[in-house]
N, C-alpha and C positions, 0 to 999 in steps of 0.2 A: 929453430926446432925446439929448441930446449925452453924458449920462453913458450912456445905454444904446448906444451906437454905441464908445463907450469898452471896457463890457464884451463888445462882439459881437465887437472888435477880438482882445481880448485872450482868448475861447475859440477863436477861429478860428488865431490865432497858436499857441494851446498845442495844439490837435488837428493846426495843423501837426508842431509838435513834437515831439508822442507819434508821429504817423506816421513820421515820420524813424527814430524810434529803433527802433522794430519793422521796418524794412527790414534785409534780410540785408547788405547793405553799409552799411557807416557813413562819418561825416563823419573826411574828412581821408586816406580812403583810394587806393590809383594801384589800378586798372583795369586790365586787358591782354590784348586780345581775341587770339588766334593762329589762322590757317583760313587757306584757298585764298583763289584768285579770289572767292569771296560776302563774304569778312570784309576783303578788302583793298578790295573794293567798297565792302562797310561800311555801306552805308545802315539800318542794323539797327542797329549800331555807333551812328550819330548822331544816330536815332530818338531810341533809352536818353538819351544825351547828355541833348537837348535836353527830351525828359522832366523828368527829371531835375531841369533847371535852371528849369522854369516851374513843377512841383510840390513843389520844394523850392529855390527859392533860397539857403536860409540854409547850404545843407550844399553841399561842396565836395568833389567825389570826382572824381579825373584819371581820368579813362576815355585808355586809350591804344590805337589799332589797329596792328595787326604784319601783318596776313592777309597771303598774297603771291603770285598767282597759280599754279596747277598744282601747288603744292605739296599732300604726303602726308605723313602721319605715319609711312609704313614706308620711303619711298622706291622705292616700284614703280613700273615705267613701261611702257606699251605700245608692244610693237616698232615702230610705226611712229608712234610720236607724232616731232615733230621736235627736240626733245630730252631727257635728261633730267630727270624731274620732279626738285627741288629736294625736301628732305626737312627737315622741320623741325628735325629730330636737329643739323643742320649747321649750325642759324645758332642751337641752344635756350641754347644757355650764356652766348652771345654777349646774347642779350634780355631773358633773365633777369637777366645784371649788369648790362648800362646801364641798364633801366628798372626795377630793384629793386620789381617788384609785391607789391602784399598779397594780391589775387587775380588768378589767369590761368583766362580764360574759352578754351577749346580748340571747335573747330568743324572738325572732319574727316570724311571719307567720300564726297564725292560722287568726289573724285581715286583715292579707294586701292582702289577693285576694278575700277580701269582702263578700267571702262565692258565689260567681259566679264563672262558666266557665274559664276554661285557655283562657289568654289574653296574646298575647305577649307584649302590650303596661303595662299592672299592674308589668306581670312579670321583664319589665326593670325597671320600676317604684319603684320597691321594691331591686333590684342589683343595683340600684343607690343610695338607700335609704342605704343598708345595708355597700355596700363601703364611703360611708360618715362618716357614725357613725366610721368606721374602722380608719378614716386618723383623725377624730376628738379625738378618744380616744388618738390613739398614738400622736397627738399633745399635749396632755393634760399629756404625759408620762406617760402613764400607754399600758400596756398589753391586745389587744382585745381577748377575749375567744367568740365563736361564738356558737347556740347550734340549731340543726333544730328542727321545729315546732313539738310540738305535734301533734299524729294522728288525725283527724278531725273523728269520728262512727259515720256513716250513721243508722248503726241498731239502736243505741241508740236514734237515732233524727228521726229514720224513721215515728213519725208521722207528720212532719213536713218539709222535703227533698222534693225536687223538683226535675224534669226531665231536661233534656237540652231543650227543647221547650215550659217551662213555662216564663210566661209573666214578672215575676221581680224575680230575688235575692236579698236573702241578709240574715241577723242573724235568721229575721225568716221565710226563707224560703231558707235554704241552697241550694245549686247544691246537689245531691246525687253521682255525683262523684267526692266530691269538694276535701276529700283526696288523690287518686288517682293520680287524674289528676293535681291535683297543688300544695299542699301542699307535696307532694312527691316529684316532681319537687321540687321545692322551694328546698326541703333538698339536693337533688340530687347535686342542684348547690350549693351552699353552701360546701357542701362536697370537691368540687372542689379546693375550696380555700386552703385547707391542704398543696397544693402543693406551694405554697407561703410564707410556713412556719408558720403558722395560723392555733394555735389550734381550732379545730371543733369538738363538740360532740353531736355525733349520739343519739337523744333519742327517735325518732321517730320510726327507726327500733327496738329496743327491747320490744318497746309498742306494734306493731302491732303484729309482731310474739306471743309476752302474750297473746295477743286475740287471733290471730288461735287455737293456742294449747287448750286453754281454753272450744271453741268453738266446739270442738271434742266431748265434753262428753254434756254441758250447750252452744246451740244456741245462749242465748239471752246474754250471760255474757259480760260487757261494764268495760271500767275503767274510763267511762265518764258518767255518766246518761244521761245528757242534749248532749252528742255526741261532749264537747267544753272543757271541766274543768275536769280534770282527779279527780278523788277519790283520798284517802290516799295510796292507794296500787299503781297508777298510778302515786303520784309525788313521792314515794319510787322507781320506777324504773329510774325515772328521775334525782334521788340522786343519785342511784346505780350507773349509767352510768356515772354522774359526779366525784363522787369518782373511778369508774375506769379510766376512763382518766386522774387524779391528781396523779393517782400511786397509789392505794389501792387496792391489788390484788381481796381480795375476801371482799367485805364491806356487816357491818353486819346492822340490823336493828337497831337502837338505843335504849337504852333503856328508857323504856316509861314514868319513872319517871325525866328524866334527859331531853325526849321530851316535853313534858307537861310542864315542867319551862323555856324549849325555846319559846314556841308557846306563852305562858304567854309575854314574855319579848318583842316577836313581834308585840304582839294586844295593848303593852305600844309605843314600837317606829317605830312602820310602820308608823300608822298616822304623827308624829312626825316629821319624815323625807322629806315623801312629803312633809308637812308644810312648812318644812324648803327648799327646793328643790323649790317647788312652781311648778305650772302648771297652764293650760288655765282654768281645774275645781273650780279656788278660793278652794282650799283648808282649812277647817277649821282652824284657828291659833292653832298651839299648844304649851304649854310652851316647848323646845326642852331641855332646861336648866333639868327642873324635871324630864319629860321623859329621859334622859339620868340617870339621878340618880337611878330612879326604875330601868330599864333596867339597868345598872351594878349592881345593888344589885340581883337582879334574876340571871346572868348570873356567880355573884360571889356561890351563894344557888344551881347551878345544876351545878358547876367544884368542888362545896363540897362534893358532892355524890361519885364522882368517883376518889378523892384524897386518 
């Protein structure tokens, strides 16, 4: 008995192993997620983490979040937003050399067509935006990963949505076919780039389809309240999708004691980071030195749980 619990040990141990190495991220690699308001959020971000660390303990991969609210990849703004949007362009060089990534994960669009009507001039505006960031990562040697926008729910925002012959858009006063017609788009193109050898992951499509389905039985059922910011359930499909595209066949939820000491360790070095990163917002200083110490002491306390 005890020798057959020896060899169960040790094929369990190696099929962990092989699965390691067929993931598209490897052991020993930094991570670097860039996106608005959903990626500074992050819950999707911590998801992967925490994956991660209960399906692969042995492997070590610094996943880092940069997202930063309102921010665009072209730097467009709507006339009556209250200020303006921050543009990734202005802080990229700055994130690139303090966190020296192997790969940068990019998550833009729900910001860059302003929450107005398709424009072909935003929509270049933002394929100019989005190929910059591409030639800049890869000058910085690292791997661009590209990801399309979340779904924009008009149901969820409908008291709030506007027609196409209202007098202004913008956050709060969205187009009501602002997913549709642009943010759809927007992924559509994007998608495109795959053929140039440029990983692209799809999270927009398995968000919306969630809704239909859902909407069969429960009308009103959103994974956005505010029609902008996905729920937990909604940046869990956005992990999903990332972890299937990294090579995780079937990825599970994580577990919620080992989430909970991730979420912990990023409300220690989100701020931190941008600190350190810096942006047009003045950033509150933070010590990044301590912060990094709490955050490895958490991050050591949930790879303890699952040793």
């Amino acid at each position: 008995m005890r020798v057959f619990r020896q060899a169960l040990l040790i094929t369990l141990l190696a099929g962990s192993a092989l699965a390691a190495q067929d993931l598209y991220i490897k052991d020993g690699q930094r991570v670097v997620f860039l996106g608005d308001s959903i990626t500074q959020d992050g819950r999707y971000v911590e998801d992967i983490e925490a994956c991660l660390i209960v399906d692969h303990p042995k492997m070590r991969v610094d996943i880092i979040k940069l997202g930063l609210s309102s921010e665009t990849v072209e730097g467009l703004t709507e006339p009556d937003h209250p200020f303006p949007r921050p543009n990734i362009h202005d802080r990229l060089d700055s994130a690139l050399e303090k966190s020296r990534p192997d790969i940068v994960v990019a998550c833009y669009g729900m910001n860059d067509g302003i929450y107005h009507p398709f424009s072909d001039e935003r929509f270049q505006a933002y394929r100019e935006g989005v190929r910059k960031l591409i030639s800049e990562v890869k000058a910085a040697g690292a791997t661009p990963v590209l990801m399309t926008p979340p779904p924009f729910d008009a149901v969820a925002a409908k008291a709030k949505v506007v027609g196409a012959g209202a007098p202004k858009f913008g956050y709060n006063t969205p187009y009501d076919k602002y997913d549709a017609e642009v943010l759809a788009r927007y992924g559509e193109w994007l998608l495109t780039l795959r053929g140039a050898g440029l990983m692209v992951i799809d999270v927009h499509t398995p968000m919306v389809e969630e809704m239909k389905i859902r909407r069969e039985t429960d009308p009103d059922f959103t994974l956005a309240k505010d029609g902008v910011h996905p729920d937990a359930e909604g940046h869990w499909i956005m992990a999903r999708a990332v972890l299937q595209a990294w090579g995780v066949p079937d990825p599970r939820m994580p577990r919620q004691d080992v989430l909970e000491i991730i979420h912990a360790k990023w409300g220690v070095l989100g701020p931190a980071w941008l600190s350190r990163v810096g942006h047009r917002g003045n950033p509150k200083p933070v010590d990044f030195d301590a912060a990094s110490k709490s955050a490895s002491t958490l991050e050591t306390r949930a790879r303890s749980l699952v040793q």
